[in-house]
C-alpha positions as CSV (number, residue, x, y, z in Angstrom):
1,X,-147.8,-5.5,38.8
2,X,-148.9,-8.7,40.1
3,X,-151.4,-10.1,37.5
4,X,-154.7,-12.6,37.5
5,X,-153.0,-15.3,35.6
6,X,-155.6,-15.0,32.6
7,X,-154.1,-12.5,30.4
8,X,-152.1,-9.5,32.6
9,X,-155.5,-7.8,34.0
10,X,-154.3,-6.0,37.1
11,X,-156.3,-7.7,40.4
12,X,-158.7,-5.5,42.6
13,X,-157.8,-4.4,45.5
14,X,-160.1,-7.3,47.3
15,X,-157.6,-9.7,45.2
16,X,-154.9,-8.0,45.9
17,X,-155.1,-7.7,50.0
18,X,-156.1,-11.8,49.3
19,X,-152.7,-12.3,47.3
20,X,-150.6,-11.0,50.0
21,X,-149.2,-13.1,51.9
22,X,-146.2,-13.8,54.6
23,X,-142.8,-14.5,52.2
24,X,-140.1,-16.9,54.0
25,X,-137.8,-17.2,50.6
26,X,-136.6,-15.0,48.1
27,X,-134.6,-14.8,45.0
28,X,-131.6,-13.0,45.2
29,X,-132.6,-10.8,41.8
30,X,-131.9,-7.5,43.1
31,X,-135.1,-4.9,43.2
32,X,-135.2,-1.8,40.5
33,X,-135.0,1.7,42.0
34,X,-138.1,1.9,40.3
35,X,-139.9,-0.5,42.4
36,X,-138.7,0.5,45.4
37,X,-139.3,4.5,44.7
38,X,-143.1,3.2,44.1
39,X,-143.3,1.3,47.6
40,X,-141.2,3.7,49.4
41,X,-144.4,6.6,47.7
42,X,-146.9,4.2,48.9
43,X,-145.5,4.8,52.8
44,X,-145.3,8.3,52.3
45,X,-148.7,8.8,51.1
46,X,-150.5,6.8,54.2
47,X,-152.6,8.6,56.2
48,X,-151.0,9.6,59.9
49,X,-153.1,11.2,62.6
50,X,-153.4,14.7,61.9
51,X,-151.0,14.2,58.9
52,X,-147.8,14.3,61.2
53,X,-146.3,11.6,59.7
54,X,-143.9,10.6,62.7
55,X,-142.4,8.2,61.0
56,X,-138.7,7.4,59.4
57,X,-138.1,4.3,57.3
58,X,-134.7,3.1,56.7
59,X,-133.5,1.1,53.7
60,X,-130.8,-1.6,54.7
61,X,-128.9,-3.3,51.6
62,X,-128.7,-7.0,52.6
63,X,-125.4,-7.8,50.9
64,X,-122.8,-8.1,53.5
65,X,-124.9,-7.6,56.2
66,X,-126.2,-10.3,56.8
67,X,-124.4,-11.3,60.5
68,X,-126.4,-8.0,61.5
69,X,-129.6,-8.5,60.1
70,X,-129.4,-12.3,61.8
71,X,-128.7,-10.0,65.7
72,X,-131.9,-7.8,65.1
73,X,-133.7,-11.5,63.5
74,X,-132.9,-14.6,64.0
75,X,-134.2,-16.0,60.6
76,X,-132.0,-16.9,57.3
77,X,-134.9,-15.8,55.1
78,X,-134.8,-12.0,57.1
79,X,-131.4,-10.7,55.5
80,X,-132.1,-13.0,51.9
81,X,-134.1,-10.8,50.5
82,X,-131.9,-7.7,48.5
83,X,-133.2,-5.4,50.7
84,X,-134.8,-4.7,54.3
85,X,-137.2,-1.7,55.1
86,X,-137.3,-1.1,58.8
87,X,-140.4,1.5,59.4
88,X,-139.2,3.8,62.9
89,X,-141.4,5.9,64.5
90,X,-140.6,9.5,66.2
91,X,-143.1,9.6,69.5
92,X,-142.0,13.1,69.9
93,X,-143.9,14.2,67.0
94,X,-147.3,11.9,66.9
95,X,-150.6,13.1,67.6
96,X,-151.9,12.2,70.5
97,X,-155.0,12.5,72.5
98,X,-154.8,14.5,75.3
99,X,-157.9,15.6,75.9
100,X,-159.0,12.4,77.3
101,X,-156.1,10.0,77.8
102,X,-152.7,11.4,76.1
103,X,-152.5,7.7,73.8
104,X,-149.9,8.2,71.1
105,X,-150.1,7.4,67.6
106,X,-147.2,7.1,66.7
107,X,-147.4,3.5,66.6
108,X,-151.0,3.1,64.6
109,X,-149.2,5.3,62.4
110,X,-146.1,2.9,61.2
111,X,-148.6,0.0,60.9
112,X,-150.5,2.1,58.8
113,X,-147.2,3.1,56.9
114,X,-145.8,-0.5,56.6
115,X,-149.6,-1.8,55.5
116,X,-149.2,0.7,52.2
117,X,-145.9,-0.2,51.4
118,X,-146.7,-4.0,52.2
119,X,-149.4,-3.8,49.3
120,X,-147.7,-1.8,47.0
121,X,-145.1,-4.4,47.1
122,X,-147.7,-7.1,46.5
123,X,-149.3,-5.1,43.8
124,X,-145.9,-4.9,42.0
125,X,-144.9,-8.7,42.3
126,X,-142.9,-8.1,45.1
127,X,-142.7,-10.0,48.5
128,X,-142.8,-8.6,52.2
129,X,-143.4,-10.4,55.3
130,X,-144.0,-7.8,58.4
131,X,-141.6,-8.8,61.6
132,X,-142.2,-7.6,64.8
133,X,-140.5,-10.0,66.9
134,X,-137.2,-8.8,66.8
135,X,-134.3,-7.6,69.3
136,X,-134.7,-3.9,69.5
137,X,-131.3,-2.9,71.1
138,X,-129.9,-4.6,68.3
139,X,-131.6,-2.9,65.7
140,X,-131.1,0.9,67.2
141,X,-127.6,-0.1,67.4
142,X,-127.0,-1.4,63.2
143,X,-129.5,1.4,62.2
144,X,-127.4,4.2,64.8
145,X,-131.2,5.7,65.8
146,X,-131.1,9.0,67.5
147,X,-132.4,9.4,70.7
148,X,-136.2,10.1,70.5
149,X,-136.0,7.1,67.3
150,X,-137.9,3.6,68.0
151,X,-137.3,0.9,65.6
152,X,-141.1,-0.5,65.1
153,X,-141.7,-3.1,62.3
154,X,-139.1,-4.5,59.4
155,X,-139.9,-6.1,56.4
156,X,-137.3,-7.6,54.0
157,X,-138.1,-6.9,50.4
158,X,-137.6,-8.8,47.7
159,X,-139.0,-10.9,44.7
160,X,-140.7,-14.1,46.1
161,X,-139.0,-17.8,46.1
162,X,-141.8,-19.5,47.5
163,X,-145.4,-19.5,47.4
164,X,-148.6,-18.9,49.5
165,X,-149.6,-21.3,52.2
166,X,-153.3,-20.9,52.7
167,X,-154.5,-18.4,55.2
168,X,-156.2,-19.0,58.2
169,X,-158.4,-16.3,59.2
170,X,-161.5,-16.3,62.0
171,X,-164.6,-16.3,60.3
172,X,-166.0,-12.7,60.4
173,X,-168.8,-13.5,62.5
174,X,-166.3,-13.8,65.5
175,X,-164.7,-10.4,64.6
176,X,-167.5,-8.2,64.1
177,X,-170.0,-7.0,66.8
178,X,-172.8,-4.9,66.2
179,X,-174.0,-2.1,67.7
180,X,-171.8,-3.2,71.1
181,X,-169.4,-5.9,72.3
């Protein structure tokens, strides 16, 4: 549980989404089952339109794989960490809305998914770093997805070897409209 420095008091959530941040390093300590049964139960629980939860998420051992890891990502820091979470999503079984324009969920879904277990990760000390930017052919091919399977976001997981950079965020003014555009 990552803690405020000033005794072990667990942070907020507002501290917590403001601790998270984007890790490039990690120590090669490996993860406890524990830890990774808690993050794992954090993407479960997120909420999924209509509670399909069309989702997979596939835990990948690092050791030895590394060649792989650096096909899907082209970063030494992806396949360092103990262990990489790749969230998939099943489109055949999102929600979707068809009474007006048939968009699919699926995707809002596995963000939704990978934001729970990015947190949890945080909350417990550990560190994540969401990539998108990978090669998908490559990654349906080391994970062997079933047809109807899309690889949609990875994360490698593992304890941090570097620290924050500070964030750059848009001021809120520029992000919020009221009432309309």
């Amino acid at each position: 549980m990552v803690e405020d420095g000033k005794g072990g008091t667990p942070l907020t959530f507002a501290e917590l989404i403001r601790a998270r941040y984007a890790v490039r390093a990690y120590r090669p300590d490996p993860v406890p089952d524990d830890l990774l049964a808690q993050v794992l139960e954090a993407g479960r629980l997120a909420p999924t339109a209509a509670n399909r939860q069309p989702i997979g998420i596939i835990v990948v051992h690092t050791t030895g794989r590394e060649a792989d890891l650096g096909r899907i990502y082209e970063r030494e820091w992806f396949g360092q960490a103990p262990l990489v979470l790749c969230v998939c999503t099943v489109p055949g079984e999102a929600w979707a809305r068809a009474k007006f324009d048939g968009r699919s969920y699926a995707d809002v879904d596995a963000a939704i998914v990978m934001d729970h277990m990015v947190l949890a990760a945080t909350e417990m000390g550990l560190g994540t770093c969401w990539v998108a930017a990978f090669d998908p052919a490559a990654a349906r091919e080391f994970l062997k997805l079933p047809d109807g399977v899309e690889p949609l976001l990875f994360t490698p997981l593992g304890f941090p070897a570097d620290q924050p950079r500070p964030k750059e965020r848009r001021p809120l003014a520029e992000l919020v409209h009221r009432e309309r555009w």
